[in-house]
Gaussian input, Z-matrix of N, CA and C with variables (Angstrom, degrees):
# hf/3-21g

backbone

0 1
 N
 C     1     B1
 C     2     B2     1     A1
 N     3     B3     2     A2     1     D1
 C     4     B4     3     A3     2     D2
 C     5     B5     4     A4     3     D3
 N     6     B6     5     A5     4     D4
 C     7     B7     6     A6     5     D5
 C     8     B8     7     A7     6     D6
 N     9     B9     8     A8     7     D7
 C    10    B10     9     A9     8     D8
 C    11    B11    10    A10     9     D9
 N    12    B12    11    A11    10    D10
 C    13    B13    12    A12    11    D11
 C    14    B14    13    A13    12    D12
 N    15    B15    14    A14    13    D13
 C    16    B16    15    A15    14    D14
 C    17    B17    16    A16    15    D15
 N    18    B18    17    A17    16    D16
 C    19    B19    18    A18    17    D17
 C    20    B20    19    A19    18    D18
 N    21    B21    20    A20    19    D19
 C    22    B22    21    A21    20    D20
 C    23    B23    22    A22    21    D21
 N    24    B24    23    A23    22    D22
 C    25    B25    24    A24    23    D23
 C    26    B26    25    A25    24    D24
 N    27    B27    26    A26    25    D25
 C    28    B28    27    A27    26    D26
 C    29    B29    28    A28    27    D27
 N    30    B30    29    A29    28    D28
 C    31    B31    30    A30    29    D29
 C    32    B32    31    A31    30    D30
 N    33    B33    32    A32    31    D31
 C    34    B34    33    A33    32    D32
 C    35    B35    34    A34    33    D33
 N    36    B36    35    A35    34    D34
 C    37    B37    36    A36    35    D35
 C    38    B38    37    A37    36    D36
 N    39    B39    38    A38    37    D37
 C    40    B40    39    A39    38    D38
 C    41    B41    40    A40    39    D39
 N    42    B42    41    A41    40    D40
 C    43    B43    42    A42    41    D41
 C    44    B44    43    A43    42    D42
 N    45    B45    44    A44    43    D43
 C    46    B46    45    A45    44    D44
 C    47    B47    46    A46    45    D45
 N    48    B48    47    A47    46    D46
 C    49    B49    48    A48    47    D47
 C    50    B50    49    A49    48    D48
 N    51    B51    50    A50    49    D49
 C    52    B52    51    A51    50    D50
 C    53    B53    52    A52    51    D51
 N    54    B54    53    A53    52    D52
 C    55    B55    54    A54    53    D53
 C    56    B56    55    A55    54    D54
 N    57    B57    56    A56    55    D55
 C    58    B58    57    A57    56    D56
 C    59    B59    58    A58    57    D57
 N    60    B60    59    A59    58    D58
 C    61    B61    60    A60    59    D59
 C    62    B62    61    A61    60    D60
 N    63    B63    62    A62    61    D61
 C    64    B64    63    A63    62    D62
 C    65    B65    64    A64    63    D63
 N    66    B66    65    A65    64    D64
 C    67    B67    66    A66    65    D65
 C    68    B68    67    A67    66    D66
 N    69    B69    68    A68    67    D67
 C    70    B70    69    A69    68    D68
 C    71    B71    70    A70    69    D69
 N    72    B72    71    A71    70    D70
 C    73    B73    72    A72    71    D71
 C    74    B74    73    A73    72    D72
 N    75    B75    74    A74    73    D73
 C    76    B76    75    A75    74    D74
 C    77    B77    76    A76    75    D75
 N    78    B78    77    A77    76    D76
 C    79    B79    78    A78    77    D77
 C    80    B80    79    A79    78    D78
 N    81    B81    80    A80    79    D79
 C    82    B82    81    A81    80    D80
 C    83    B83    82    A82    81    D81
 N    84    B84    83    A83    82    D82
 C    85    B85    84    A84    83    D83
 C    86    B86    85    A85    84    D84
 N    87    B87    86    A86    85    D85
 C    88    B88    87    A87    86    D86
 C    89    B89    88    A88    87    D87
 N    90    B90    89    A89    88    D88
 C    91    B91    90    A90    89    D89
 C    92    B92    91    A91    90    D90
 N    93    B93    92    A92    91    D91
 C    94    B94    93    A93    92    D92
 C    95    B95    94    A94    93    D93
 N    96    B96    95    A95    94    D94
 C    97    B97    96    A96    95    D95
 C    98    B98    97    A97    96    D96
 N    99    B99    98    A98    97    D97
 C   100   B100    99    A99    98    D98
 C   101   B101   100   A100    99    D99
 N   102   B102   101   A101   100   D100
 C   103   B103   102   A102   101   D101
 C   104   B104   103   A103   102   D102
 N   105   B105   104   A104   103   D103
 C   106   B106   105   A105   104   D104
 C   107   B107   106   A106   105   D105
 N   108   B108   107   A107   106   D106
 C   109   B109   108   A108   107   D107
 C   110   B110   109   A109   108   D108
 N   111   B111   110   A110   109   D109
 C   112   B112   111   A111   110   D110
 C   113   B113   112   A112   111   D111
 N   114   B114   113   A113   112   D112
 C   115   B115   114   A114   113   D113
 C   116   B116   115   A115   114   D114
 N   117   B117   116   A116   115   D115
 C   118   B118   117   A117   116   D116
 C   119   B119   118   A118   117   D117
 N   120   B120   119   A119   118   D118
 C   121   B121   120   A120   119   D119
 C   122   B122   121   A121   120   D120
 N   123   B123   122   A122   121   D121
 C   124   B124   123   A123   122   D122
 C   125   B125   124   A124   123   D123
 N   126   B126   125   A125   124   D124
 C   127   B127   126   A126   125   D125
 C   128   B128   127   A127   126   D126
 N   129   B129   128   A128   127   D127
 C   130   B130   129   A129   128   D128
 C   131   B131   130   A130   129   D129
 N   132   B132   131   A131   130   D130
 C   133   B133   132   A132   131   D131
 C   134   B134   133   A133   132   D132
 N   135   B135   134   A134   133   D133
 C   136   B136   135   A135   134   D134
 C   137   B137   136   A136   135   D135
 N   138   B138   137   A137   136   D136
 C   139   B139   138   A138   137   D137
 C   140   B140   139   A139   138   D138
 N   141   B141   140   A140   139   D139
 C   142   B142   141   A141   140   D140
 C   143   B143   142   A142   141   D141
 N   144   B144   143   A143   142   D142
 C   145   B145   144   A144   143   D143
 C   146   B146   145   A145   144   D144
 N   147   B147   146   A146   145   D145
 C   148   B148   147   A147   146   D146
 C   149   B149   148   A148   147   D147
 N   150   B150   149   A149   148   D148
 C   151   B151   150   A150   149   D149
 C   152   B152   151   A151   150   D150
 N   153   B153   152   A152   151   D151
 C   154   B154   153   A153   152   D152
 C   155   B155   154   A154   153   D153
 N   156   B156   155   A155   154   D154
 C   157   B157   156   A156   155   D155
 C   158   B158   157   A157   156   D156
 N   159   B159   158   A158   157   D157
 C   160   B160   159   A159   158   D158
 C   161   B161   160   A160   159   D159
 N   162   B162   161   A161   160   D160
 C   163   B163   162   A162   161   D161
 C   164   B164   163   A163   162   D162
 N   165   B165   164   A164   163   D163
 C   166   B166   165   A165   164   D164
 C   167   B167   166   A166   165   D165
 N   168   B168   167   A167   166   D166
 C   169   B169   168   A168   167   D167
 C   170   B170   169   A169   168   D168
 N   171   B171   170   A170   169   D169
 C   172   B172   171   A171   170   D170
 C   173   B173   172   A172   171   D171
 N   174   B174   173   A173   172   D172
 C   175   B175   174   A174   173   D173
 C   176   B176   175   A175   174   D174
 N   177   B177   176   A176   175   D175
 C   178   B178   177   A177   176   D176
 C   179   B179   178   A178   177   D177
 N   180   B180   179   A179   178   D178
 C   181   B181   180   A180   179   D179
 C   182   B182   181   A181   180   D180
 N   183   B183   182   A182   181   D181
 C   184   B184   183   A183   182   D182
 C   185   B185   184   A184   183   D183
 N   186   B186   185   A185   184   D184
 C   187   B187   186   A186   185   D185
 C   188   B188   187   A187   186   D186
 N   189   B189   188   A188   187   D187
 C   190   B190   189   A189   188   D188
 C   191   B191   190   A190   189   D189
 N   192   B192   191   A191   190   D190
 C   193   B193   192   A192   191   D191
 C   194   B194   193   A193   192   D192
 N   195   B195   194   A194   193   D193
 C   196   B196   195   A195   194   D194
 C   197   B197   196   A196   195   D195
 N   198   B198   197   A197   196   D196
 C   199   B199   198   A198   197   D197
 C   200   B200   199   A199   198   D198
 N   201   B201   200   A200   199   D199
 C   202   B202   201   A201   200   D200
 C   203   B203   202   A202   201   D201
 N   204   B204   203   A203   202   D202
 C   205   B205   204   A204   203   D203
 C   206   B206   205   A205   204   D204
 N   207   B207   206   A206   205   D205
 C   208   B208   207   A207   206   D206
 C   209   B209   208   A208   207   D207
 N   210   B210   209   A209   208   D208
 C   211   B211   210   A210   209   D209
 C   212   B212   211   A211   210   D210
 N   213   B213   212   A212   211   D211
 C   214   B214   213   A213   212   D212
 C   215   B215   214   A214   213   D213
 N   216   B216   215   A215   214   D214
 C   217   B217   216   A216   215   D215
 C   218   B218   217   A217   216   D216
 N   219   B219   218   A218   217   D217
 C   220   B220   219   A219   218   D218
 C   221   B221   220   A220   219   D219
 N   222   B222   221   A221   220   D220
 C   223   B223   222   A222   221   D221
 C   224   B224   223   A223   222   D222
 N   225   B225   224   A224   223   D223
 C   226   B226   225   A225   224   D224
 C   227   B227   226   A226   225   D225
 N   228   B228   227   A227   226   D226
 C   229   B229   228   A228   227   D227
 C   230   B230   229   A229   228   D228
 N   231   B231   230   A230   229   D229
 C   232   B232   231   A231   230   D230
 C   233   B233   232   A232   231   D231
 N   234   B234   233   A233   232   D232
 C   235   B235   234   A234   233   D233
 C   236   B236   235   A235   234   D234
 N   237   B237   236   A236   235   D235
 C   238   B238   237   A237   236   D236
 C   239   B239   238   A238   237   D237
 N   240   B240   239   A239   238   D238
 C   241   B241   240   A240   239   D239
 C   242   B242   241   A241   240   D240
 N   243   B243   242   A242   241   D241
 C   244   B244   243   A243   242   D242
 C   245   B245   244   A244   243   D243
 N   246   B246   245   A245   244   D244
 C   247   B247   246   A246   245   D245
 C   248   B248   247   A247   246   D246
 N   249   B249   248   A248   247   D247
 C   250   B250   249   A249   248   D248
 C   251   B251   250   A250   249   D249
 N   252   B252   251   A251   250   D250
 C   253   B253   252   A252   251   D251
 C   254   B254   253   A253   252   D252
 N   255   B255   254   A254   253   D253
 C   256   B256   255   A255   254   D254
 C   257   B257   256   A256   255   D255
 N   258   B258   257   A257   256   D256
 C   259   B259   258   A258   257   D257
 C   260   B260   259   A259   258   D258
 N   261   B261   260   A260   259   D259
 C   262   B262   261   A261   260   D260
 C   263   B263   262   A262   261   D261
 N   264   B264   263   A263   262   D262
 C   265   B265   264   A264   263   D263
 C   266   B266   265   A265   264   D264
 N   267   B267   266   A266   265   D265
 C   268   B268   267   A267   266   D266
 C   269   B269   268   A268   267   D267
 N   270   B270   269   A269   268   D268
 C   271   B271   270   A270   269   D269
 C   272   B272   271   A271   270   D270
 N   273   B273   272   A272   271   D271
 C   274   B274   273   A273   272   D272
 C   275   B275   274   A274   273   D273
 N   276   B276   275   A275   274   D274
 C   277   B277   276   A276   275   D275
 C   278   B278   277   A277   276   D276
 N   279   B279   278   A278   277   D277
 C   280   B280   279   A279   278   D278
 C   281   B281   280   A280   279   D279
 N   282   B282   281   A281   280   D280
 C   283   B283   282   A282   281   D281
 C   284   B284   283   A283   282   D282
 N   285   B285   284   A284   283   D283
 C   286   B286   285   A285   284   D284
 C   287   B287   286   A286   285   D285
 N   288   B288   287   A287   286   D286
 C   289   B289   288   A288   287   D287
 C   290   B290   289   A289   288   D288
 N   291   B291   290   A290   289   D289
 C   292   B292   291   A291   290   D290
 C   293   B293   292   A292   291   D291
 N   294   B294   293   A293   292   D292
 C   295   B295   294   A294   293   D293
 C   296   B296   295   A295   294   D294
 N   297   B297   296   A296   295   D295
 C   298   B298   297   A297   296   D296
 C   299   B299   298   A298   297   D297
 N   300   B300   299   A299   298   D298
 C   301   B301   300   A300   299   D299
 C   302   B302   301   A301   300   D300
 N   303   B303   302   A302   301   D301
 C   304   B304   303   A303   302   D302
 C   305   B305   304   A304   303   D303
 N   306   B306   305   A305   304   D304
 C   307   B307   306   A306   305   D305
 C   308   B308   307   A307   306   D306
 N   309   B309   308   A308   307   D307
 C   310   B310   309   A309   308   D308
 C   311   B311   310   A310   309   D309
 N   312   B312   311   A311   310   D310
 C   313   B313   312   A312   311   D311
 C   314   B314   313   A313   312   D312
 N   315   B315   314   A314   313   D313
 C   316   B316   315   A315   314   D314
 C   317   B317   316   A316   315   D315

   B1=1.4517
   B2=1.5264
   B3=1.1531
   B4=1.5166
   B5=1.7982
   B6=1.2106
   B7=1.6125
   B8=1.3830
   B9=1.2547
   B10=1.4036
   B11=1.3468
   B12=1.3462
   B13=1.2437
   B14=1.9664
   B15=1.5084
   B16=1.1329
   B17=1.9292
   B18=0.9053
   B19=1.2902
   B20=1.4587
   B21=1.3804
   B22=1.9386
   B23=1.8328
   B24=1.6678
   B25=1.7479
   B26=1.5101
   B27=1.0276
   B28=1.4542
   B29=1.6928
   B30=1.7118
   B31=1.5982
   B32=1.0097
   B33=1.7695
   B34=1.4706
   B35=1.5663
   B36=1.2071
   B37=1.7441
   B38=1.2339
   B39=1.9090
   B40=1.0754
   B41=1.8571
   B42=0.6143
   B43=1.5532
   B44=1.7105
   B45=0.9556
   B46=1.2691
   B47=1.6892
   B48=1.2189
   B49=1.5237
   B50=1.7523
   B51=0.8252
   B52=2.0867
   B53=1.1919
   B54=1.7381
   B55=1.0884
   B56=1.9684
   B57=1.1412
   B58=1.7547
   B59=1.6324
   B60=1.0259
   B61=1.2435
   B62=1.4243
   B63=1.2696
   B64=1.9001
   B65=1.2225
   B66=1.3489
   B67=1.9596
   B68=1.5659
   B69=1.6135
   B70=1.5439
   B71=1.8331
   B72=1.5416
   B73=1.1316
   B74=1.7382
   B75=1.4038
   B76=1.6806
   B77=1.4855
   B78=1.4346
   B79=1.7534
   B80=1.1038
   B81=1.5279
   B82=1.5223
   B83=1.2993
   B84=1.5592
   B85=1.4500
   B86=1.5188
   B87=1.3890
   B88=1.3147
   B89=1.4773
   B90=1.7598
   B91=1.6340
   B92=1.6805
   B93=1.1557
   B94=1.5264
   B95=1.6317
   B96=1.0844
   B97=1.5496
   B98=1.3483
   B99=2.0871
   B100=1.4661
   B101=1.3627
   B102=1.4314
   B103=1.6557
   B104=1.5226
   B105=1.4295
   B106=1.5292
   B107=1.9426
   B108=1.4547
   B109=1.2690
   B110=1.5198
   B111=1.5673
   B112=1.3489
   B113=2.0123
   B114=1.0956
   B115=1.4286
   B116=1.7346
   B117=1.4456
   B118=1.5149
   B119=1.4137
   B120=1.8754
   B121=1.6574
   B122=1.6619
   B123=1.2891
   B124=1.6344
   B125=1.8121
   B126=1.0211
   B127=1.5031
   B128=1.3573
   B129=1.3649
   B130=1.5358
   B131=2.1078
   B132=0.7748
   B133=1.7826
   B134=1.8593
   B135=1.6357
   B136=1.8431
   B137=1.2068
   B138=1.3330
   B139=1.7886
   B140=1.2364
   B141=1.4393
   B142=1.7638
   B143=2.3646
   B144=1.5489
   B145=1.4775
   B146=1.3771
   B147=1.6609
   B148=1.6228
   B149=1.5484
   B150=1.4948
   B151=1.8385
   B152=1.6811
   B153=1.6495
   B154=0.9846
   B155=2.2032
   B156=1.1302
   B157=1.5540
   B158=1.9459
   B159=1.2739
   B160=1.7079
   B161=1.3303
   B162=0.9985
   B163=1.6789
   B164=1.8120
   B165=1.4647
   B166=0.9774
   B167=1.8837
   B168=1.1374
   B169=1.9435
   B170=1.4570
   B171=1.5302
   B172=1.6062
   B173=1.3489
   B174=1.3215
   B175=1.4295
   B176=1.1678
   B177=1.9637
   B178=0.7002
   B179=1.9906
   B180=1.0658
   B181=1.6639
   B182=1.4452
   B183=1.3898
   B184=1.5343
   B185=1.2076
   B186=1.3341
   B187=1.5080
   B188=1.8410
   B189=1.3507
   B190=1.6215
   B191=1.3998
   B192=1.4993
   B193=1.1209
   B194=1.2553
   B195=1.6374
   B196=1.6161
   B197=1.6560
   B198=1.3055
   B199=1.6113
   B200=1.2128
   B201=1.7207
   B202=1.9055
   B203=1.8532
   B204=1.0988
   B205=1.1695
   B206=1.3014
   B207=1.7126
   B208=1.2911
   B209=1.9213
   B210=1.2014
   B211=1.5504
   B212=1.3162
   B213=1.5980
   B214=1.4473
   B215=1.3033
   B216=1.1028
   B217=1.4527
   B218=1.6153
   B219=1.5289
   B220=1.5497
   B221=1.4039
   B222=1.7688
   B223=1.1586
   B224=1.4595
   B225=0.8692
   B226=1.2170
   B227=1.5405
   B228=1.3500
   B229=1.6364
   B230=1.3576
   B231=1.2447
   B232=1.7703
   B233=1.4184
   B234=1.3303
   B235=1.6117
   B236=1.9715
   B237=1.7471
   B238=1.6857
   B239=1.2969
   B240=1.4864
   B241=1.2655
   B242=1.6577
   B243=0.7915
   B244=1.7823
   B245=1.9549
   B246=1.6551
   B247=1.7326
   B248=1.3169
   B249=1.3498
   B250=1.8919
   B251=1.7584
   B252=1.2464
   B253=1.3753
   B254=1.3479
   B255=1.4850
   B256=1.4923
   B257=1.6942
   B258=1.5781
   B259=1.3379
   B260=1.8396
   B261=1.2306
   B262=1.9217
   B263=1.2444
   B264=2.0651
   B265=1.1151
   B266=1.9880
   B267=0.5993
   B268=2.0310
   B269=1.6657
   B270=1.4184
   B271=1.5218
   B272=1.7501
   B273=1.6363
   B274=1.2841
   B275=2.2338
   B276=1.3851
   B277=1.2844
   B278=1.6445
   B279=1.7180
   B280=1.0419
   B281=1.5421
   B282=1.1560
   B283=1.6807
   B284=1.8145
   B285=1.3767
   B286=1.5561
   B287=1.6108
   B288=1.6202
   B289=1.7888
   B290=1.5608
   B291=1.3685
   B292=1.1625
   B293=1.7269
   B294=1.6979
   B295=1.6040
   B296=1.1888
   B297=1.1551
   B298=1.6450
   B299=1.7001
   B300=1.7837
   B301=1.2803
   B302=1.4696
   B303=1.5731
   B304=1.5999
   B305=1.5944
   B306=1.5727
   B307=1.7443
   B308=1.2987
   B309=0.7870
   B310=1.5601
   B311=1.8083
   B312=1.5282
   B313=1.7357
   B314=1.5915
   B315=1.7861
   B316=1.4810
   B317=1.3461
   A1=109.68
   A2=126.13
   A3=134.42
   A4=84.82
   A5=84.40
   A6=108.27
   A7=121.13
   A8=103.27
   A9=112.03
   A10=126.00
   A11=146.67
   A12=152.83
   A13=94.42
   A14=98.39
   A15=97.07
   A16=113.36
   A17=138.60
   A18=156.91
   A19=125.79
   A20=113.05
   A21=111.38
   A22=88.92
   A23=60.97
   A24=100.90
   A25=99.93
   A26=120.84
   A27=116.60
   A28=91.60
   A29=100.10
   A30=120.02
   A31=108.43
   A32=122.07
   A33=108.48
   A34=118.46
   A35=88.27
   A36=106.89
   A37=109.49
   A38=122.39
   A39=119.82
   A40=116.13
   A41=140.50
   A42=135.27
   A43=102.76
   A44=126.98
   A45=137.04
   A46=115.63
   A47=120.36
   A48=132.20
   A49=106.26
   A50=98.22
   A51=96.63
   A52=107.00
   A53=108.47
   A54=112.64
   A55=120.22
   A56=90.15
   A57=89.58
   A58=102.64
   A59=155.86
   A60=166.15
   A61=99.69
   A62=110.58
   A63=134.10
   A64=120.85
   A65=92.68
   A66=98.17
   A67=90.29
   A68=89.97
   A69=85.77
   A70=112.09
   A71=118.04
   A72=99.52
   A73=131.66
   A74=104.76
   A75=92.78
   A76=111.96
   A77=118.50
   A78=103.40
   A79=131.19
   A80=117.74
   A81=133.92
   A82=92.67
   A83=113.63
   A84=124.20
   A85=113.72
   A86=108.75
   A87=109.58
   A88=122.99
   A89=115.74
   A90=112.63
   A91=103.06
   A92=131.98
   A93=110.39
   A94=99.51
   A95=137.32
   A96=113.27
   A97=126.72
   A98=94.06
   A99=106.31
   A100=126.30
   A101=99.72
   A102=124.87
   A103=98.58
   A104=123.33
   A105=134.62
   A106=89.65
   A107=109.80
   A108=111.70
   A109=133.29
   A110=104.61
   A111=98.84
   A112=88.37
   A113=115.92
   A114=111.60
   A115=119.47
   A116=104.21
   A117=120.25
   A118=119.60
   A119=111.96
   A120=107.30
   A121=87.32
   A122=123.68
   A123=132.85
   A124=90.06
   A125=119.69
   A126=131.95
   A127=98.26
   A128=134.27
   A129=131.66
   A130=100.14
   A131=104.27
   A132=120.39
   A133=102.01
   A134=97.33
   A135=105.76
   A136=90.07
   A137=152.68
   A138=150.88
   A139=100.15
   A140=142.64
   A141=108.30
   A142=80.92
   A143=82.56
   A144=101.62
   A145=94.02
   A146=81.62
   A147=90.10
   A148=92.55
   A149=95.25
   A150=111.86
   A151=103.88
   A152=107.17
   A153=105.30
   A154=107.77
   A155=102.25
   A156=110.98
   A157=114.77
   A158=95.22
   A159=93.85
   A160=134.45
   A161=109.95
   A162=106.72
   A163=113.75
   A164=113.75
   A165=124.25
   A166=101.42
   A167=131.55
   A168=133.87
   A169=93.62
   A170=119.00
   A171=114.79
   A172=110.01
   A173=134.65
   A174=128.29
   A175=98.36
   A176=126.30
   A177=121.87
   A178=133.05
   A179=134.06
   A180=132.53
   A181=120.12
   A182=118.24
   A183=92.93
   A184=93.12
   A185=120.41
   A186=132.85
   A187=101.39
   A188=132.83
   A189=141.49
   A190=105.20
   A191=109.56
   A192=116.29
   A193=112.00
   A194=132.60
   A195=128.37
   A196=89.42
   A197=105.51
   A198=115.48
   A199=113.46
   A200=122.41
   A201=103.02
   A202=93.87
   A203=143.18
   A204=146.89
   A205=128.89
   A206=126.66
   A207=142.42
   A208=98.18
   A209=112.68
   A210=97.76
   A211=117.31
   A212=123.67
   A213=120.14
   A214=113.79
   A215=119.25
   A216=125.54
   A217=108.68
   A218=112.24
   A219=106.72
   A220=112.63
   A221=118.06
   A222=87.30
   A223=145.11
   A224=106.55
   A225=134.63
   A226=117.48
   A227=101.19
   A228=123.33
   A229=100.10
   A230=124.78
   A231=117.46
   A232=97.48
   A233=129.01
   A234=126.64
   A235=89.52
   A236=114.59
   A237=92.01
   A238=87.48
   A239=93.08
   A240=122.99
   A241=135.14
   A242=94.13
   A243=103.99
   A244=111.30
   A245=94.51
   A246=86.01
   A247=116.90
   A248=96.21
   A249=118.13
   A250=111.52
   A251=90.02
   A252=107.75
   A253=112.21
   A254=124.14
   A255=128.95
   A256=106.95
   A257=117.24
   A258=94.84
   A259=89.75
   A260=95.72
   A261=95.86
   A262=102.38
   A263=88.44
   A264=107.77
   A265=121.13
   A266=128.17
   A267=102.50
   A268=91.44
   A269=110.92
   A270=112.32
   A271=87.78
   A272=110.09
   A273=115.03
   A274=86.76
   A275=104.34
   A276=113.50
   A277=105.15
   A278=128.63
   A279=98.21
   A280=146.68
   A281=118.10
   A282=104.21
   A283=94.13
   A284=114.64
   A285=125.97
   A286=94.83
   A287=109.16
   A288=92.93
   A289=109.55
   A290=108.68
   A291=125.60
   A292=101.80
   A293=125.49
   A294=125.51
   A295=116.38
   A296=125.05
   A297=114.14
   A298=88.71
   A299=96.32
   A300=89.64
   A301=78.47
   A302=116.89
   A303=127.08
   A304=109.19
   A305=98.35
   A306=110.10
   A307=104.52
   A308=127.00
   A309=139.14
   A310=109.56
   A311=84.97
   A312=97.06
   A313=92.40
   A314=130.59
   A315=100.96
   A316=89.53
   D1=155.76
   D2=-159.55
   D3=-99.60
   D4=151.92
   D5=170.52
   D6=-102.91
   D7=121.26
   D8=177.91
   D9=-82.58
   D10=176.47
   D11=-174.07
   D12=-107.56
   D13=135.32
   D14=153.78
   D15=-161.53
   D16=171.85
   D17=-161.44
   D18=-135.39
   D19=122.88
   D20=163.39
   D21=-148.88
   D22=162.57
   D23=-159.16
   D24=-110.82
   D25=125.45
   D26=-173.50
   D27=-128.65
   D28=162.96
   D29=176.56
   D30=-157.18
   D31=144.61
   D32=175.44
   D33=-66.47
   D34=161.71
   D35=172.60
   D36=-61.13
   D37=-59.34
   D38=-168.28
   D39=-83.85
   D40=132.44
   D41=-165.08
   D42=-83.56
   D43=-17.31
   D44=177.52
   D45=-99.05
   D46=6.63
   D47=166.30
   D48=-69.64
   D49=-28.84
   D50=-174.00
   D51=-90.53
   D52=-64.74
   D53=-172.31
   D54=-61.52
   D55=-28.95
   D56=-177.41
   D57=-112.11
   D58=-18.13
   D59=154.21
   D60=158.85
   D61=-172.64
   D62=136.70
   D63=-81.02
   D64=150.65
   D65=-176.62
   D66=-78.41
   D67=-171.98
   D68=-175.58
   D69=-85.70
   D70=-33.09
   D71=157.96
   D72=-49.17
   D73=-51.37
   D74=-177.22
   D75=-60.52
   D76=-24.38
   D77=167.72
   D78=-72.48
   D79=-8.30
   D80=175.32
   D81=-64.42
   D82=-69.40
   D83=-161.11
   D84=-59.90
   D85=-48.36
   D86=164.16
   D87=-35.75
   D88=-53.92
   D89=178.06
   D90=-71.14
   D91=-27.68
   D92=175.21
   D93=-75.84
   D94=-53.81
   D95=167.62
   D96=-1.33
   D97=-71.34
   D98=171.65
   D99=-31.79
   D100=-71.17
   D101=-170.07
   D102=-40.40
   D103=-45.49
   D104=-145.69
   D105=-75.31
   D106=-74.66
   D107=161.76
   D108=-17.48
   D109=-43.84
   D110=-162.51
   D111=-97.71
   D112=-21.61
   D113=169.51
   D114=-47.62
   D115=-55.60
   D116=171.33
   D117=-82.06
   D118=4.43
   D119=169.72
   D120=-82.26
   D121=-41.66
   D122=-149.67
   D123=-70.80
   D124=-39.49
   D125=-166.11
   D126=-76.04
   D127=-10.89
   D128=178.40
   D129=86.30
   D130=-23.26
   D131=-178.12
   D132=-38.73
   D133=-67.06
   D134=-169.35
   D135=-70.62
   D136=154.44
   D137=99.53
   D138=-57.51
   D139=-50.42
   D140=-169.04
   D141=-158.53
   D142=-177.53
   D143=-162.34
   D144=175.94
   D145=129.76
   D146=170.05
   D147=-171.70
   D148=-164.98
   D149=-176.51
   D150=-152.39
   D151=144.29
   D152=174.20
   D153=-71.12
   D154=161.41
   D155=-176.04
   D156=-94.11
   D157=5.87
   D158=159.14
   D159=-89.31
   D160=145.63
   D161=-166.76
   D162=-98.39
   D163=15.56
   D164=-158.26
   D165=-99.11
   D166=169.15
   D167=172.33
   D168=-36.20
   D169=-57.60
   D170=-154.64
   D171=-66.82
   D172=10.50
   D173=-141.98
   D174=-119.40
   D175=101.08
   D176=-175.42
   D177=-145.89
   D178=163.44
   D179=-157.72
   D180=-86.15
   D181=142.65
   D182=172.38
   D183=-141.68
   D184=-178.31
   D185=-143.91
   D186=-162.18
   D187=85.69
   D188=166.15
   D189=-82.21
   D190=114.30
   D191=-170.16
   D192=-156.11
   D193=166.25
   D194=-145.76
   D195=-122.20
   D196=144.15
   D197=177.45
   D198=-161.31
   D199=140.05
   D200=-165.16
   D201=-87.47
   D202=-4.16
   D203=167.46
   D204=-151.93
   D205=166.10
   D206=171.71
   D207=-39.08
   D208=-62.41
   D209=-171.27
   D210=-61.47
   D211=-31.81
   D212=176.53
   D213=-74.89
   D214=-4.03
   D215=-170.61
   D216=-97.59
   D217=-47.42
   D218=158.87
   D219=-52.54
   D220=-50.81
   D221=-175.55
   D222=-46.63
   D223=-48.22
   D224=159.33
   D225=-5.67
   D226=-85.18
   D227=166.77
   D228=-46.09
   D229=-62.96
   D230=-156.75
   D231=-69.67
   D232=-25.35
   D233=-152.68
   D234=-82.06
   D235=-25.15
   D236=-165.84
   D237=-70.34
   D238=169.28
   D239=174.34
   D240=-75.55
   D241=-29.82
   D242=167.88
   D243=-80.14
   D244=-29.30
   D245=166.66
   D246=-64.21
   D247=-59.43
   D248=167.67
   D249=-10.13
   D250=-71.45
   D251=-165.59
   D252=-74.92
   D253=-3.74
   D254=-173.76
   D255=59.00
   D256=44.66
   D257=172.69
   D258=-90.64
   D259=-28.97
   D260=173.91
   D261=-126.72
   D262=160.91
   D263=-175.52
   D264=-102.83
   D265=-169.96
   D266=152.98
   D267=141.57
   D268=-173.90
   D269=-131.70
   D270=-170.21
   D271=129.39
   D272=-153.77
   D273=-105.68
   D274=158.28
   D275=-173.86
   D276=-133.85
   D277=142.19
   D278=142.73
   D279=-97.31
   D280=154.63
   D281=-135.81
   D282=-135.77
   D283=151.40
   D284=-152.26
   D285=-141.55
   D286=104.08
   D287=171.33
   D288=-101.47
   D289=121.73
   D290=-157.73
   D291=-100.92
   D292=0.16
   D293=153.41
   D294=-154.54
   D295=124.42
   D296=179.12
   D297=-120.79
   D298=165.36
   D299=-170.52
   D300=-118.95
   D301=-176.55
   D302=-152.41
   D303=-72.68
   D304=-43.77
   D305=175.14
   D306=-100.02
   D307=141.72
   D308=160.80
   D309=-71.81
   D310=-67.57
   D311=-145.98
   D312=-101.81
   D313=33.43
   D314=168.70
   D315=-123.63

C-alpha cells in the first residue's frame, strides 16, 4: 500500500516549560522524543520536524511524516515519547506537501 503524507502539531502541556525551562524529567523525555524522531527520520518515516522558536503558549512542533493509513498514523504520534508521557499535547492531520524546495535545511 502507498504511503501517505501526514502531519501533527504538538505543544507542551505545561505552558511554563519554554518560557522558564523544563524540569529535569520533561528534558529527559524531551531528548527521547528526539532520539524517537531521528530514529524514524533514518527509517525514511519523518520527512521534516521542527518547532516554532517562541517561548510563548502559541509556540509550537510539527512532525511531516509517511503512513499507509489514519491508524498508522496515530500510531505514530501516540507511540513518541513525550506524547506518551503527556509532556505534550497535539493532534495528528492528513497532510499534502504541495512544494518542497531542493534543500531543506541550508
Amino acid at each position: 500500500m502507498e504511503k501517505k503524507e501526514w502531519l501533527y502539531r504538538i505543544q507542551p502541556t505545561r505552558p511554563g516549560m519554554l518560557s522558564e525551562g523544563p524540569t529535569e524529567e520533561e528534558g529527559r523525555i524531551v531528548g527521547e522524543h528526539f532520539l524517537y524522531l531521528k530514529k524514524l527520520t533514518a527509517k525514511g518515516v519523518v520527512l521534516l520536524a521542527g518547532r516554532t522558536l517562541n517561548i510563548d503558549p502559541s509556540s509550537f512542533g510539527i512532525v511531516i511524516y509517511l503512513a499507509e493509513n489514519e491508524k498508522e498514523a496515530k500510531r505514530i504520534f501516540e507511540e513518541d515519547p513525550a506524547v506518551r508521557a503527556g509532556v505534550f499535547k497535539g493532534e495528528v492531520y492528513p497532510y499534502k506537501i504541495a512544494l518542497a524546495g531542493k534543500s531543506l535545511l541550508q
